[in-house]
C-alpha positions in Angstrom: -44.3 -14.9 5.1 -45.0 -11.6 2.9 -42.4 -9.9 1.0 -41.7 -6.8 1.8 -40.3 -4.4 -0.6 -42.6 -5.8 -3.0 -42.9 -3.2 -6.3 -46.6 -2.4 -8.2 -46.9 -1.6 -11.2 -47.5 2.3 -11.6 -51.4 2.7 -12.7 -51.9 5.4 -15.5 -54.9 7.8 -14.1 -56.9 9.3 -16.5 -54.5 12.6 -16.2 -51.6 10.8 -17.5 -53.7 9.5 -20.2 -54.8 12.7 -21.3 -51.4 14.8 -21.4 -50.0 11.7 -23.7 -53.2 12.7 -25.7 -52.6 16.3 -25.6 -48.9 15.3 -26.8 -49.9 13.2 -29.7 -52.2 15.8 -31.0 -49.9 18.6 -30.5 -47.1 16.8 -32.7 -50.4 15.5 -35.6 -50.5 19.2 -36.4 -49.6 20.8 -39.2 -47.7 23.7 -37.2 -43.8 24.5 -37.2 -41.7 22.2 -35.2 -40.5 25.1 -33.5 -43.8 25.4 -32.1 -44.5 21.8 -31.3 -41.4 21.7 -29.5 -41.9 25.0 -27.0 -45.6 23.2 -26.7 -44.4 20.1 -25.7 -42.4 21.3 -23.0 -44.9 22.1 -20.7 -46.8 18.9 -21.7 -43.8 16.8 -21.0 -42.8 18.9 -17.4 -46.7 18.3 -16.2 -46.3 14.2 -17.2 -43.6 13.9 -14.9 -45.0 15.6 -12.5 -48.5 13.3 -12.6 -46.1 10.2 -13.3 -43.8 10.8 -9.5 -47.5 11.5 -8.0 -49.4 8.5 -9.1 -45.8 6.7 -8.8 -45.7 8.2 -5.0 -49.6 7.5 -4.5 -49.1 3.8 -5.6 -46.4 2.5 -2.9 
């Protein structure tokens, strides 16, 4: 009898991987938090949107 319903775990492409990159990078600078932060908005915005789509891809 199969389970149905039955979660996966969400797969990180190589995308994802690289905006967390981007992100880690962007806050080793030495620049003005300021600037880090209006930076990391876009970066954060485009990870959710590649997390839901990977997330969407994988069920």
């Amino acid at each position: 009898m199969e389970k149905k319903g039955k979660r996966t775990a969400t797969k990180f492409t190589w995308e994802i991987w690289a905006v967390i990159i981007l992100g880690v990078i962007i806050f080793a600078l030495p620049i003005p938090v300021d600037y880090k932060y209006l930076l990391a908005v876009p970066l954060y915005g485009l990870f959710i949107f590649l997390y839901y789509r990977a997330k969407k891809r994988s069920s």
